[in-house]
C-alpha positions as CSV (number, residue, x, y, z in Angstrom):
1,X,112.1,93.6,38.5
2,X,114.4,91.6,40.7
3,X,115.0,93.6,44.4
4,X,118.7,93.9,44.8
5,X,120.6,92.8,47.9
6,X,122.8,95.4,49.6
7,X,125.6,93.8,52.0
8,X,125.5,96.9,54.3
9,X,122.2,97.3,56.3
10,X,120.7,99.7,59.7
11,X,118.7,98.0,62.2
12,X,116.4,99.9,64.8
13,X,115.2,97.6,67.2
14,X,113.0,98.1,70.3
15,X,110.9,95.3,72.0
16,X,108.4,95.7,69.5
17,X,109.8,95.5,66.1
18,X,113.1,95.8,64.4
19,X,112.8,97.9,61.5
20,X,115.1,96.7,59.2
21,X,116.7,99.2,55.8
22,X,119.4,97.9,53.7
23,X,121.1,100.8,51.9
24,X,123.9,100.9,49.3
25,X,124.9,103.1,46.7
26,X,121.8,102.9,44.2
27,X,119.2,102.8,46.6
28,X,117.6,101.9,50.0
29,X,115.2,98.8,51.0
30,X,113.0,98.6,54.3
31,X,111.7,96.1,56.2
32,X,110.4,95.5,59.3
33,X,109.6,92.6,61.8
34,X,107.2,92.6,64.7
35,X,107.5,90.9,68.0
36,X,104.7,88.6,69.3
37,X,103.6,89.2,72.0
38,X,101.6,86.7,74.5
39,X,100.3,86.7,78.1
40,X,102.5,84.7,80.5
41,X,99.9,82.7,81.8
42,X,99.7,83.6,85.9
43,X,101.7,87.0,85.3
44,X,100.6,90.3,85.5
45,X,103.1,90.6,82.0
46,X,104.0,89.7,78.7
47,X,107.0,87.5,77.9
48,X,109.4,88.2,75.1
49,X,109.1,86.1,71.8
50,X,111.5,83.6,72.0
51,X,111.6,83.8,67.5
52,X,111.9,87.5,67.1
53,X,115.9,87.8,67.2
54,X,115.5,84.5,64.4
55,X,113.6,86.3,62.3
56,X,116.2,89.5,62.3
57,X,118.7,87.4,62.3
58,X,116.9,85.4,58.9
59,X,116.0,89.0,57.5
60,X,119.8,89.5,58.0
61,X,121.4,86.9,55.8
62,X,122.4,89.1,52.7
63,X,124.0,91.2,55.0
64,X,127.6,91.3,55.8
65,X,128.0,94.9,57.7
66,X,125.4,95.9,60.3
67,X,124.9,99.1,62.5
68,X,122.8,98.5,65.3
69,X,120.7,101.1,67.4
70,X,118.0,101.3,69.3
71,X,117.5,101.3,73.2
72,X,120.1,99.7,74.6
73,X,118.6,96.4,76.2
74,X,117.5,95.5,72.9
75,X,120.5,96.6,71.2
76,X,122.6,94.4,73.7
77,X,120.3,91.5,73.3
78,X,120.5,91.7,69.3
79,X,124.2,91.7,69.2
80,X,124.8,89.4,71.6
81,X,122.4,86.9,69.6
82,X,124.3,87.9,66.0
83,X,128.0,87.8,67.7
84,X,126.9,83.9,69.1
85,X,124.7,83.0,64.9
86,X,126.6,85.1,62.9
87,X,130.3,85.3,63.1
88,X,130.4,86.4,59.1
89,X,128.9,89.6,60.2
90,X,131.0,92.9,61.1
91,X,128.8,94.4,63.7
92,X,128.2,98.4,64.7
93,X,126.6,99.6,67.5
94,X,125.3,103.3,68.3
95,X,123.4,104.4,70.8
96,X,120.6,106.7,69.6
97,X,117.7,108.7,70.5
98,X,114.7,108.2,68.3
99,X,114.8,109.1,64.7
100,X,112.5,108.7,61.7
101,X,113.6,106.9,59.0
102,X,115.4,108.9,56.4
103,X,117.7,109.8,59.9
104,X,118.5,106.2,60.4
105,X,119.2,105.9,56.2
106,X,121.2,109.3,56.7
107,X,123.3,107.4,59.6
108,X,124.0,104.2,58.2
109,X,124.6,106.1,54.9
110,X,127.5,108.0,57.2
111,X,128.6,105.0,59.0
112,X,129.1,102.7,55.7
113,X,130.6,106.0,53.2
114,X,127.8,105.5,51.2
115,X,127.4,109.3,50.5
């Protein structure tokens, strides 16, 4: 069976992983991409992974209406990235405290009149 592409998708995103559900009317898809992570040689830290906002971004390219959420340095760096790569997209950004994953479906759902 061939997965369908829906145009309108939700991402959560922290520093960790973007968790990734593109909804429309006859159904939901999920995905989700992790951040690698790597000592920064001499630093007590890690440093961010200079691909991860590429690979939303790539993971994105059905898409043609986005809500973002997330905390909100993360949410700032993502749309900042997809306002620069992706001028085709209309963009939405909530702010949002933690939710499981039929809440985020529930919201974009709300945000897109899907219901």
């Amino acid at each position: 069976m061939a997965q369908q592409i829906h145009s309108h998708a939700v991402v959560w995103i922290d520093n960790l992983m973007a968790k990734i559900f593109f909804i429309g009317l006859t159904g939901v898809g999920a995905t989700t991409v992790r951040a690698r992570k790597a000592l920064a040689i001499g630093a007590c830290g890690v440093n961010d992974d200079p691909t991860f906002l590429v690979r939303v971004g790539g993971t994105l390219s059905s898409c043609t209406d986005l809500l973002i959420i997330g905390p909100e340095t993360e949410r700032t760096k993502l749309l900042d990235f997809l306002r620069t790569n992706r001028l085709d997209l209309t963009l939405h950004v909530e702010t949002s405290n933690p939710l499981t994953d039929r809440e985020v479906v529930a919201l974009g759902r709300k945000r897109f009149r899907l219901d």
